[in-house]
PQR file of N, CA, C, O and H, with PARSE charges and radii, in Angstrom:
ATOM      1  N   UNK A   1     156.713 186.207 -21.535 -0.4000 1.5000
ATOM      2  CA  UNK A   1     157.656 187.112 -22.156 -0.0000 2.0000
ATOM      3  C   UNK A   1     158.695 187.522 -21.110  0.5500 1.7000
ATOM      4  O   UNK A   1     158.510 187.600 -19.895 -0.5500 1.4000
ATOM      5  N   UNK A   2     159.772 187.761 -21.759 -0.4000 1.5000
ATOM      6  CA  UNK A   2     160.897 188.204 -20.397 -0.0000 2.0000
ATOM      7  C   UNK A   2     160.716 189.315 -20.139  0.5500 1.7000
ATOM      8  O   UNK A   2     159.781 189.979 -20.587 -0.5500 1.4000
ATOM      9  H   UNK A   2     159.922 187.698 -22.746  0.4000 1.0000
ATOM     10  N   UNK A   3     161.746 189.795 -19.218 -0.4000 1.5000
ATOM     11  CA  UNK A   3     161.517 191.242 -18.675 -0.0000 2.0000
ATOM     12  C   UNK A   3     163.207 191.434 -18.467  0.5500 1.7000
ATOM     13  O   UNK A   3     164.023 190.521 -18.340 -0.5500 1.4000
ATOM     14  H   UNK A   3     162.506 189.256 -18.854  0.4000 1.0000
ATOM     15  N   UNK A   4     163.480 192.936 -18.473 -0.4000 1.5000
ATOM     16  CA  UNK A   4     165.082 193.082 -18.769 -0.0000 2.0000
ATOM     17  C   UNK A   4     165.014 194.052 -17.636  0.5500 1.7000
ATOM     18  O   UNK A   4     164.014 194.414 -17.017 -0.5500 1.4000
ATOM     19  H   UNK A   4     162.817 193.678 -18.577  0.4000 1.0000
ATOM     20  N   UNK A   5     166.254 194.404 -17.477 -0.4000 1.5000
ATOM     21  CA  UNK A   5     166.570 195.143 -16.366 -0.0000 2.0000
ATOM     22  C   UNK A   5     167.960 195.641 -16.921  0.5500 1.7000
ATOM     23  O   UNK A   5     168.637 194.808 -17.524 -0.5500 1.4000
ATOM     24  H   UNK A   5     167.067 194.110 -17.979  0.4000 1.0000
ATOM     25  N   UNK A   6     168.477 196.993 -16.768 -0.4000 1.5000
ATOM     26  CA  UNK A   6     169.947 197.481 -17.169 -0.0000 2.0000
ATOM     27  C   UNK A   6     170.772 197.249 -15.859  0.5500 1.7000
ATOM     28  O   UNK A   6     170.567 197.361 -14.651 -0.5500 1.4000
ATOM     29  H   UNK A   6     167.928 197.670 -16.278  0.4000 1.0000
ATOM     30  N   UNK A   7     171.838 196.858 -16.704 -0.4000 1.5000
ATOM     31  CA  UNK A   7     172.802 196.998 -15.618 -0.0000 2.0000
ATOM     32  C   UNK A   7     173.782 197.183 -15.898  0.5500 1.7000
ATOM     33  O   UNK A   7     174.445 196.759 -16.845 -0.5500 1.4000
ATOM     34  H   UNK A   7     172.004 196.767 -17.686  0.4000 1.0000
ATOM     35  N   UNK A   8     174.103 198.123 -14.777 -0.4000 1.5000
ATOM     36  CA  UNK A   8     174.369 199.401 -14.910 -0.0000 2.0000
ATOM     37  C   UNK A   8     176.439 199.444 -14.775  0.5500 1.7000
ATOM     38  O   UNK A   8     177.251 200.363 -14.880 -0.5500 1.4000
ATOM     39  H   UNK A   8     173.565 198.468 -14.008  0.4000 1.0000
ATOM     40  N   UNK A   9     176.565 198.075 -14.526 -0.4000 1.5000
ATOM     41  CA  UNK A   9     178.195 198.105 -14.234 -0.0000 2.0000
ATOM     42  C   UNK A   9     178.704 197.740 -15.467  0.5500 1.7000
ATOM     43  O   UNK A   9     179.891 198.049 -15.566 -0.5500 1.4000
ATOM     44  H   UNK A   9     175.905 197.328 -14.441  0.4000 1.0000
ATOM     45  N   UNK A  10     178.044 196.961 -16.868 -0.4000 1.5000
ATOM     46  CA  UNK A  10     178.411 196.792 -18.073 -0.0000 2.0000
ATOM     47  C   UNK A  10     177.818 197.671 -19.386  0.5500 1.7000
ATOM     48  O   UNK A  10     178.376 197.873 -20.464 -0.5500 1.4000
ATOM     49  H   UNK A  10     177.079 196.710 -16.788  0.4000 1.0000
ATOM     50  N   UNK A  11     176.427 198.147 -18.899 -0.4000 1.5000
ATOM     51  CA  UNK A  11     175.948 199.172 -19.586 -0.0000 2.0000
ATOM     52  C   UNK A  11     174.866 198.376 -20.547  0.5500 1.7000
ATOM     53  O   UNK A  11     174.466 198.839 -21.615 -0.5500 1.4000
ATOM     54  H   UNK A  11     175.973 197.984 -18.023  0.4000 1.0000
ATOM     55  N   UNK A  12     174.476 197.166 -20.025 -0.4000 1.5000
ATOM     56  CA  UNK A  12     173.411 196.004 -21.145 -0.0000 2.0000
ATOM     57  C   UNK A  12     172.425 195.911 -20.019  0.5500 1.7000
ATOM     58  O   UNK A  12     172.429 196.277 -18.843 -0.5500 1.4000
ATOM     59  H   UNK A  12     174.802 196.790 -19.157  0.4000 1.0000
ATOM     60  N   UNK A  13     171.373 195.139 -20.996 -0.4000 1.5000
ATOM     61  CA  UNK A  13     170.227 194.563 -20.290 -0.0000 2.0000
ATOM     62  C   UNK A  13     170.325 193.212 -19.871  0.5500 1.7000
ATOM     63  O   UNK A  13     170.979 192.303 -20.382 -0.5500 1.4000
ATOM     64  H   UNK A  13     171.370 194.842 -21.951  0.4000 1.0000
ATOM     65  N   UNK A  14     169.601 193.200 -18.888 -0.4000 1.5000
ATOM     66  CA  UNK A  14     169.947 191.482 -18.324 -0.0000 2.0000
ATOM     67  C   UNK A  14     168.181 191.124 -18.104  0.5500 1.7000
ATOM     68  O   UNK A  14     167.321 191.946 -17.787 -0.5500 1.4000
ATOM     69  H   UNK A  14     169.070 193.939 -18.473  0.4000 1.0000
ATOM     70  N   UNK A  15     168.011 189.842 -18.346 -0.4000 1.5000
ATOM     71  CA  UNK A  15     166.988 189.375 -18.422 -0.0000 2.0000
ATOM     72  C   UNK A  15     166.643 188.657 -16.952  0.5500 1.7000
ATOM     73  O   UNK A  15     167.170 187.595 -16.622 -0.5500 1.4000
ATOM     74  H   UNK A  15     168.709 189.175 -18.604  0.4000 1.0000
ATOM     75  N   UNK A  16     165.627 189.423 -16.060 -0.4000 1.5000
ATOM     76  CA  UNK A  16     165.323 189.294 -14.745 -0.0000 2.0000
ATOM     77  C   UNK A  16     163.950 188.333 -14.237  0.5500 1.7000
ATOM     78  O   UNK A  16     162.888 188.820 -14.624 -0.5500 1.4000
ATOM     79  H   UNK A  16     165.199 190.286 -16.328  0.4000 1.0000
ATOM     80  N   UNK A  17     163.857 187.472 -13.698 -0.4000 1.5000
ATOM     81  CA  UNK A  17     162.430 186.549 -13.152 -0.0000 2.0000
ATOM     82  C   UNK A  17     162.629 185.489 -14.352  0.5500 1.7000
ATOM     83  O   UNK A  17     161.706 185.156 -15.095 -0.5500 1.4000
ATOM     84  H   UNK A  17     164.720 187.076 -13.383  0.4000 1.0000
ATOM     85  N   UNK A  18     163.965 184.993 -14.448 -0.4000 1.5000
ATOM     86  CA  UNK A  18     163.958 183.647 -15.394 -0.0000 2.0000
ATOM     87  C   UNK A  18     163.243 182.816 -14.815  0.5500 1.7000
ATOM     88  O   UNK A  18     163.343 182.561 -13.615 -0.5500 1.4000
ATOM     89  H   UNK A  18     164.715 185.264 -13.843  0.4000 1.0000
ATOM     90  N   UNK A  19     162.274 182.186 -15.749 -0.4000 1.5000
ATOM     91  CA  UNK A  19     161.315 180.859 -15.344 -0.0000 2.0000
ATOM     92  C   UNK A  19     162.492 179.690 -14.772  0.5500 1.7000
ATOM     93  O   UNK A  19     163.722 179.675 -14.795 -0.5500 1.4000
ATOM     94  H   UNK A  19     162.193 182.392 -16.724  0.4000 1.0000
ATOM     95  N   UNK A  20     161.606 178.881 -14.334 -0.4000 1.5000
ATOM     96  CA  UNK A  20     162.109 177.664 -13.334 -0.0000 2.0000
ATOM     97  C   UNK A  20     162.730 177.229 -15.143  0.5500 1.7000
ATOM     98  O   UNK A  20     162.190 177.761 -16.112 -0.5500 1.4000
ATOM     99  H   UNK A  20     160.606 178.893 -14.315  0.4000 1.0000
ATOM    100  N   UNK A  21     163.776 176.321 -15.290 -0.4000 1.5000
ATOM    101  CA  UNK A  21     164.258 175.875 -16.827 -0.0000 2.0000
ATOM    102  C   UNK A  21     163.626 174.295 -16.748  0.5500 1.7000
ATOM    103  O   UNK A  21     163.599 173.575 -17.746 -0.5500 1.4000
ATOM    104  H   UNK A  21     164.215 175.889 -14.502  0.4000 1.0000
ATOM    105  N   UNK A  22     163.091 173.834 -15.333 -0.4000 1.5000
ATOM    106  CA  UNK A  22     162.902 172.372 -15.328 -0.0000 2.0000
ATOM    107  C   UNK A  22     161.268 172.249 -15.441  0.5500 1.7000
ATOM    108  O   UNK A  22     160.827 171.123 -15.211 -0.5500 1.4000
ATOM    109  H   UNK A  22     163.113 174.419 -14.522  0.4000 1.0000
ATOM    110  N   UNK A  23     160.155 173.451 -15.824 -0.4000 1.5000
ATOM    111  CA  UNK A  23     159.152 173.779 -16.160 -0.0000 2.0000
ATOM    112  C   UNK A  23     159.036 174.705 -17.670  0.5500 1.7000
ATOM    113  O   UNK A  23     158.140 174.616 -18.510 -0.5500 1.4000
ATOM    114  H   UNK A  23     160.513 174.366 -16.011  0.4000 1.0000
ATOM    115  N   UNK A  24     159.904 175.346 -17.687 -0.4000 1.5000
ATOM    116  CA  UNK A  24     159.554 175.831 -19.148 -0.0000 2.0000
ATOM    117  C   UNK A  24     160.897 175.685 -20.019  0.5500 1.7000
ATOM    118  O   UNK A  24     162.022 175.444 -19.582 -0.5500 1.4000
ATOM    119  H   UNK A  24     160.631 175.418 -17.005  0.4000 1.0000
ATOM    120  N   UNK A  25     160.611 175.836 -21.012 -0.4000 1.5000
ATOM    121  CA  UNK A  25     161.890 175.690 -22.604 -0.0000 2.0000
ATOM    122  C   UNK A  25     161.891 177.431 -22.728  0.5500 1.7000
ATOM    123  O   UNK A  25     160.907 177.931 -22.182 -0.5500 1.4000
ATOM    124  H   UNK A  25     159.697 176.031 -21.367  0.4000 1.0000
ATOM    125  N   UNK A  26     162.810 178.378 -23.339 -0.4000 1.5000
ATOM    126  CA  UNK A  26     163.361 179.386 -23.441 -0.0000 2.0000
ATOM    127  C   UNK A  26     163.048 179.223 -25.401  0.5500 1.7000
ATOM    128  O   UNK A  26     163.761 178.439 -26.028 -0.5500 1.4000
ATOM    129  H   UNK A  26     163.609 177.972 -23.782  0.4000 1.0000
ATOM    130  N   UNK A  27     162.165 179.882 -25.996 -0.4000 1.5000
ATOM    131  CA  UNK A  27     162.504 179.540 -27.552 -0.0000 2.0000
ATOM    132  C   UNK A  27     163.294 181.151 -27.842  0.5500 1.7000
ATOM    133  O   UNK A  27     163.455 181.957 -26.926 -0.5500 1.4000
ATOM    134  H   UNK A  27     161.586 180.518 -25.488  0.4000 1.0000
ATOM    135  N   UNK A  28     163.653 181.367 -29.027 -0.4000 1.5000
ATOM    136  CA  UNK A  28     163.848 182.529 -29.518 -0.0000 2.0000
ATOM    137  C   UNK A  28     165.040 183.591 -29.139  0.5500 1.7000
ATOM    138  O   UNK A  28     165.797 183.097 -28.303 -0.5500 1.4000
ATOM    139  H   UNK A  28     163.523 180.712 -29.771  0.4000 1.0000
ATOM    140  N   UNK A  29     165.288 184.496 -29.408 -0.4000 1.5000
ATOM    141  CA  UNK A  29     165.957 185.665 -28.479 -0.0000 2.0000
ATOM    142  C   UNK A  29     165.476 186.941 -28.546  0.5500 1.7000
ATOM    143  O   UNK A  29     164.583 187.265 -29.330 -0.5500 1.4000
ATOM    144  H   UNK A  29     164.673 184.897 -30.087  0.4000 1.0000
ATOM    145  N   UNK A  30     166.138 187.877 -27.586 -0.4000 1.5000
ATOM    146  CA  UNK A  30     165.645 189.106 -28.044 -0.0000 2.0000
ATOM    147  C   UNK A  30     167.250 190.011 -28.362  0.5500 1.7000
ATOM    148  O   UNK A  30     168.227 190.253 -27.653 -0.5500 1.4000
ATOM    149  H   UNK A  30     166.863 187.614 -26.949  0.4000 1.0000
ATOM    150  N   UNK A  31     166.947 190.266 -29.548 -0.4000 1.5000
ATOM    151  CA  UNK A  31     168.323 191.282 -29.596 -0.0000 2.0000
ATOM    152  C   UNK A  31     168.183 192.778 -29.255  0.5500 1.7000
ATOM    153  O   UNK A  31     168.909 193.592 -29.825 -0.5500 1.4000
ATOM    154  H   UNK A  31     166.154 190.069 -30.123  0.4000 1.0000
ATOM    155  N   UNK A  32     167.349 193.131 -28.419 -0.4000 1.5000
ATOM    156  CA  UNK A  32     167.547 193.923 -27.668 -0.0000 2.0000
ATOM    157  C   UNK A  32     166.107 193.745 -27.023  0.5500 1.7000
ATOM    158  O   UNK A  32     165.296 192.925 -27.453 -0.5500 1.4000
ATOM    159  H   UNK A  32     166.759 192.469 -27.956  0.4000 1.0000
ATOM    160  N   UNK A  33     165.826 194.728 -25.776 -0.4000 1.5000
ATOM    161  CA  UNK A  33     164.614 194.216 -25.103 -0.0000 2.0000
ATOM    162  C   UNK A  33     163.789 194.904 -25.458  0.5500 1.7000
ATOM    163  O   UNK A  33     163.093 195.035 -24.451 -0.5500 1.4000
ATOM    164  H   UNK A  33     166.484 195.395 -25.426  0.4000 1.0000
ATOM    165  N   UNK A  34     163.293 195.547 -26.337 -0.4000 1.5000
ATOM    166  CA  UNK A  34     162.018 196.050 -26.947 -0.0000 2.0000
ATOM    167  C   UNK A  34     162.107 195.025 -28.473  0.5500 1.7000
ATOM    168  O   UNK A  34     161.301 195.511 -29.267 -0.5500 1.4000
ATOM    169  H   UNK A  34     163.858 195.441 -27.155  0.4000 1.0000
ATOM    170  N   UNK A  35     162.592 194.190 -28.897 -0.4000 1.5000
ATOM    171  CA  UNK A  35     161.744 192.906 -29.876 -0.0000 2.0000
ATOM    172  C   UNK A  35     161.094 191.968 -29.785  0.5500 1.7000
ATOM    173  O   UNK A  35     160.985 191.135 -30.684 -0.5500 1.4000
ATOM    174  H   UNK A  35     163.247 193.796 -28.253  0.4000 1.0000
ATOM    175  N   UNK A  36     160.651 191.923 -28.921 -0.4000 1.5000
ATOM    176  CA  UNK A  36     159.742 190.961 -28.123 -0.0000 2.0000
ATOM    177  C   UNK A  36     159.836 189.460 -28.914  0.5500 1.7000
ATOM    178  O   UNK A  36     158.885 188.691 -29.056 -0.5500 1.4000
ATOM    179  H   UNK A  36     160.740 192.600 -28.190  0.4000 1.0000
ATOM    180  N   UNK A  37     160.838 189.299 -29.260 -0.4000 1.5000
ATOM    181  CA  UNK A  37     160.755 187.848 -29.990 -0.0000 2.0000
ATOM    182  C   UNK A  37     160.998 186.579 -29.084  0.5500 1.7000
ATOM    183  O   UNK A  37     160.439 185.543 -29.443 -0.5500 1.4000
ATOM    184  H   UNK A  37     161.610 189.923 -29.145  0.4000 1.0000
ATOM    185  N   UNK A  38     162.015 186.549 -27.594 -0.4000 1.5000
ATOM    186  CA  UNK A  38     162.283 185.536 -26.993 -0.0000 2.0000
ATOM    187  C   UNK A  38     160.915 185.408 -26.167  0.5500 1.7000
ATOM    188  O   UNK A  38     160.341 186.445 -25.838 -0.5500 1.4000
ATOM    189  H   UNK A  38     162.469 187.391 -27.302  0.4000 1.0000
ATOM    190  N   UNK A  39     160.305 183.982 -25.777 -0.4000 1.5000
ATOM    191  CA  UNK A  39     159.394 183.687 -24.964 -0.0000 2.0000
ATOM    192  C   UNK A  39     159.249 182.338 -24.738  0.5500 1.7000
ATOM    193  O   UNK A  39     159.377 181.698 -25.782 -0.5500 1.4000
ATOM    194  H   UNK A  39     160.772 183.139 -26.045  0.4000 1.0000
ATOM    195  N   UNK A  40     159.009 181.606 -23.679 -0.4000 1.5000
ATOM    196  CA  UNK A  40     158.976 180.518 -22.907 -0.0000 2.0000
ATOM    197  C   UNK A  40     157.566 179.621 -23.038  0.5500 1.7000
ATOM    198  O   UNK A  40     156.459 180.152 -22.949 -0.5500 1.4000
ATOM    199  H   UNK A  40     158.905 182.126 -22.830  0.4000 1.0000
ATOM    200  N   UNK A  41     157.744 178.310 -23.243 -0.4000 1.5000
ATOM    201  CA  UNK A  41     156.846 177.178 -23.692 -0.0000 2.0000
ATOM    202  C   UNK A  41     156.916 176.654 -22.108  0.5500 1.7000
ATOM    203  O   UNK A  41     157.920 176.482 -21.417 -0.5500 1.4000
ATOM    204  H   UNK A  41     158.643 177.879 -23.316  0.4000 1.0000
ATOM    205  N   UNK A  42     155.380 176.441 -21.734 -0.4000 1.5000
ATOM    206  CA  UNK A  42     155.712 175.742 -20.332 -0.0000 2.0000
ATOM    207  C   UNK A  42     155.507 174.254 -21.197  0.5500 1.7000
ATOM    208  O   UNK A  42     154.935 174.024 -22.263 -0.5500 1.4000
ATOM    209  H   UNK A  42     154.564 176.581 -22.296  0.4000 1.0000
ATOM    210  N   UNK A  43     156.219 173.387 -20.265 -0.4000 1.5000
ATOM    211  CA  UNK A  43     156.670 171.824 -20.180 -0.0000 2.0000
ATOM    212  C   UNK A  43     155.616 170.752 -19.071  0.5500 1.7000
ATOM    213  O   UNK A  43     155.709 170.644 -17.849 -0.5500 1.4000
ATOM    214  H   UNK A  43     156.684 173.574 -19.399  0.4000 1.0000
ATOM    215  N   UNK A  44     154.664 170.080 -19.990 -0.4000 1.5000
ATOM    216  CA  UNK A  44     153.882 169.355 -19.097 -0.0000 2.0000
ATOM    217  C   UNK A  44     154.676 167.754 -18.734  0.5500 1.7000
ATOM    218  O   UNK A  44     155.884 167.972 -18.638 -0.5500 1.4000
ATOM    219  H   UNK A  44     154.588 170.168 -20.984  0.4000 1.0000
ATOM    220  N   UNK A  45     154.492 166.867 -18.602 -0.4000 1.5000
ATOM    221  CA  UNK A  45     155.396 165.655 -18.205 -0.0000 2.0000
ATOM    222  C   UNK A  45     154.165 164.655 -18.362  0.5500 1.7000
ATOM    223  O   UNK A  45     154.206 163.600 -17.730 -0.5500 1.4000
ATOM    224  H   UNK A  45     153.511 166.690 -18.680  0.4000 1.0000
ATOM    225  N   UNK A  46     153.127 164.926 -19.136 -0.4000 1.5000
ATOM    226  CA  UNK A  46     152.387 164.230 -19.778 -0.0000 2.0000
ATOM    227  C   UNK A  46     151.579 164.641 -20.822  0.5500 1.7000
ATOM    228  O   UNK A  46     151.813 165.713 -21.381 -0.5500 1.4000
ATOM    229  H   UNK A  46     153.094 165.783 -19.650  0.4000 1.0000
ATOM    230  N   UNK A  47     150.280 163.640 -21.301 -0.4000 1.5000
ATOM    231  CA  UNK A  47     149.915 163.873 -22.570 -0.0000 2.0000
ATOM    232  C   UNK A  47     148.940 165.119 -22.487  0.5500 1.7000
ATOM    233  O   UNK A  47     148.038 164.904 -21.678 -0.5500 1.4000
ATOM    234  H   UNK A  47     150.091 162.769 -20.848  0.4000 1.0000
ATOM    235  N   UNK A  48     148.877 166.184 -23.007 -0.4000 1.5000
ATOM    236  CA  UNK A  48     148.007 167.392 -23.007 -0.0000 2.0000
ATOM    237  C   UNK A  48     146.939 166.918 -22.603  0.5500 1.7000
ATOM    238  O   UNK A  48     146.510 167.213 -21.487 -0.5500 1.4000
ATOM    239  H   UNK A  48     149.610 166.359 -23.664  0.4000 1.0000
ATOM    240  N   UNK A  49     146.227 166.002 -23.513 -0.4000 1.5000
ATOM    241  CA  UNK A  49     144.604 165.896 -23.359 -0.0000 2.0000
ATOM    242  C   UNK A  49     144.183 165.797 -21.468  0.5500 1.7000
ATOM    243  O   UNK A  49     143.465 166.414 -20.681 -0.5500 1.4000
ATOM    244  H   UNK A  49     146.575 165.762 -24.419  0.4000 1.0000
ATOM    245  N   UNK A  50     145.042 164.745 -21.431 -0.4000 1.5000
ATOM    246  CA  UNK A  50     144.606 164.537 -19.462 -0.0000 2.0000
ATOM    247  C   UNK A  50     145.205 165.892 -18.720  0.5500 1.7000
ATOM    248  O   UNK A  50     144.804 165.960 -17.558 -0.5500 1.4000
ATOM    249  H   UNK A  50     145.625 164.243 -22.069  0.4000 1.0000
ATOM    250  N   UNK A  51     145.945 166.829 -19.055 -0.4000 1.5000
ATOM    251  CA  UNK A  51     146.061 167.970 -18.087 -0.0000 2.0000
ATOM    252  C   UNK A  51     145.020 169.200 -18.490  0.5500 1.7000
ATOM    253  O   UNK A  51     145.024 169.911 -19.495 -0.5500 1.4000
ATOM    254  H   UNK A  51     146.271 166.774 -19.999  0.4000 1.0000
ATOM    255  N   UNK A  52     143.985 169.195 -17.167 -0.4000 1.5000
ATOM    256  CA  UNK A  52     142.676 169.775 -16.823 -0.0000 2.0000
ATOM    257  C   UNK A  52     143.121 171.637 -16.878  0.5500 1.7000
ATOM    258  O   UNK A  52     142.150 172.389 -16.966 -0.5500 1.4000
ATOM    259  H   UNK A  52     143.981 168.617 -16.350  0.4000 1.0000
ATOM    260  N   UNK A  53     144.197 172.140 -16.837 -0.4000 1.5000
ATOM    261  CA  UNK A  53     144.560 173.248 -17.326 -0.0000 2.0000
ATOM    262  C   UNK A  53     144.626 173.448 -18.380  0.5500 1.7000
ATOM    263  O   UNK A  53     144.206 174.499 -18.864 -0.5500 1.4000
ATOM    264  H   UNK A  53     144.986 171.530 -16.765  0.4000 1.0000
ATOM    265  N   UNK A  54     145.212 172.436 -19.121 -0.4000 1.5000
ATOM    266  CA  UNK A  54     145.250 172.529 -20.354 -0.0000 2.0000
ATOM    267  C   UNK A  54     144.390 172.344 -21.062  0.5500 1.7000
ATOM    268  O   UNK A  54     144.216 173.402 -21.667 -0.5500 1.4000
ATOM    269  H   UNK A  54     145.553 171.583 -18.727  0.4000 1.0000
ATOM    270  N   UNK A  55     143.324 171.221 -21.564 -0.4000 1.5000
ATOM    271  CA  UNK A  55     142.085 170.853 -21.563 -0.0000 2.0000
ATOM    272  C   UNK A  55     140.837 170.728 -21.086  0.5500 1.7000
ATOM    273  O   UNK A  55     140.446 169.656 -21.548 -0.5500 1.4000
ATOM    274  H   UNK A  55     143.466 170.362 -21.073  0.4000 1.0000
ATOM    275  N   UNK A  56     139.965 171.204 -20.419 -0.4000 1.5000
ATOM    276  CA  UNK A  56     139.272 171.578 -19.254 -0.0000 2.0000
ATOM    277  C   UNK A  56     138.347 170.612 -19.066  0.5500 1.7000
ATOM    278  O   UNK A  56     137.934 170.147 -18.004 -0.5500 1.4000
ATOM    279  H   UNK A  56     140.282 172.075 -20.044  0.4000 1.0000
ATOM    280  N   UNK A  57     137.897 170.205 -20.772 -0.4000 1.5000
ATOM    281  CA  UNK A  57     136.647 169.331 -21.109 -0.0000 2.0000
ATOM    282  C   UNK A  57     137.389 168.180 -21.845  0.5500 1.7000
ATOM    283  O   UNK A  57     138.444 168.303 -22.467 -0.5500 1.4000
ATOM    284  H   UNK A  57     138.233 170.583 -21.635  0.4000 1.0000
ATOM    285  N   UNK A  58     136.529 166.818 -21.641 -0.4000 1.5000
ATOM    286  CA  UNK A  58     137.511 165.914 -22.563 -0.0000 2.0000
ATOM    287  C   UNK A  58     137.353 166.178 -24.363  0.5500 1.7000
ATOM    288  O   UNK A  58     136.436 166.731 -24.971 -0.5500 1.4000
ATOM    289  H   UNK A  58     135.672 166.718 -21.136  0.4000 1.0000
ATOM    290  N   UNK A  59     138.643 165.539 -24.897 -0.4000 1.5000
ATOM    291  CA  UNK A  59     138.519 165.967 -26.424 -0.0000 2.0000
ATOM    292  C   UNK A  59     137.759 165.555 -26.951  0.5500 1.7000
ATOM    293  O   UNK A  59     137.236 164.546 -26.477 -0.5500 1.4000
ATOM    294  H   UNK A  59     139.388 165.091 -24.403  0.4000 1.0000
ATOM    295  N   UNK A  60     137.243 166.123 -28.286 -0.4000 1.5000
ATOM    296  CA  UNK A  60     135.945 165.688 -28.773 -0.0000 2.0000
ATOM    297  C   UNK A  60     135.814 164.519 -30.216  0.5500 1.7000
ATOM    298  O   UNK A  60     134.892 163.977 -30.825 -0.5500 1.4000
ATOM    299  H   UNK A  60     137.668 166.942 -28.671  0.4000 1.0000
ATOM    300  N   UNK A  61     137.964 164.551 -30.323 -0.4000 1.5000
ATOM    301  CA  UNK A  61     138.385 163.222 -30.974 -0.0000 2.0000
ATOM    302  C   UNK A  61     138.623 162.171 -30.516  0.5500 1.7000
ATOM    303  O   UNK A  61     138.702 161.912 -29.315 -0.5500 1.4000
ATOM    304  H   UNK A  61     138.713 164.991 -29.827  0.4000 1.0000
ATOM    305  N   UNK A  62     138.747 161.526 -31.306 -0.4000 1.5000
ATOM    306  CA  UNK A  62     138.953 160.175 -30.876 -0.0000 2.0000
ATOM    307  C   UNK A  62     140.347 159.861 -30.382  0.5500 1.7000
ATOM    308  O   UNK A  62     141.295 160.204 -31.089 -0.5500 1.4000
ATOM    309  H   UNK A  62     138.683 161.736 -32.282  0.4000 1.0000
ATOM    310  N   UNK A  63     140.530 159.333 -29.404 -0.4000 1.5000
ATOM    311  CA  UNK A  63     141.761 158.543 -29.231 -0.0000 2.0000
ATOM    312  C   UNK A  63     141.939 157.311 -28.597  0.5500 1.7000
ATOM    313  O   UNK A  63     141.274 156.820 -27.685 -0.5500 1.4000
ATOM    314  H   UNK A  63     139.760 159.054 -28.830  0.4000 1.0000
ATOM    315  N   UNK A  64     143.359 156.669 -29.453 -0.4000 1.5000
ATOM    316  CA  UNK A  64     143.456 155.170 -29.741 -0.0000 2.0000
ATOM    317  C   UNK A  64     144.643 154.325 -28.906  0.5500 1.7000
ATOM    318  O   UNK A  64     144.780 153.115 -29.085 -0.5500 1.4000
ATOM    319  H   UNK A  64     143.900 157.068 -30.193  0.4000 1.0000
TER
END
């Protein structure tokens, strides 16, 4: 979830500790910072099942 910060020379919130963009996707927005609707999908660079964070144990389907 993001985190906002005011600032203070335009009088808005600015969204502070943006994720790396070449690890996570940005979905959603927030139209103001108490709607908690914008939040970040991390980005693996392979197939879920083989990443051990993601899957811990192998799947218990089949794959072809």
């Amino acid at each position: 979830m993001p985190k906002y910060e005011e600032d203070p020379l335009l009088n808005v919130d600015r969204e502070v500790s943006v994720p790396d963009p070449k690890l996570f996707i940005g979905l959603g927005w927030d139209k103001d910072k108490d709607s908690k609707q914008k939040h970040y999908r991390k980005f693996y660079p392979e197939e879920l099942e083989k990443v051990k964070d993601v899957l811990p144990v192998e799947s218990p389907f089949n794959s072809y």
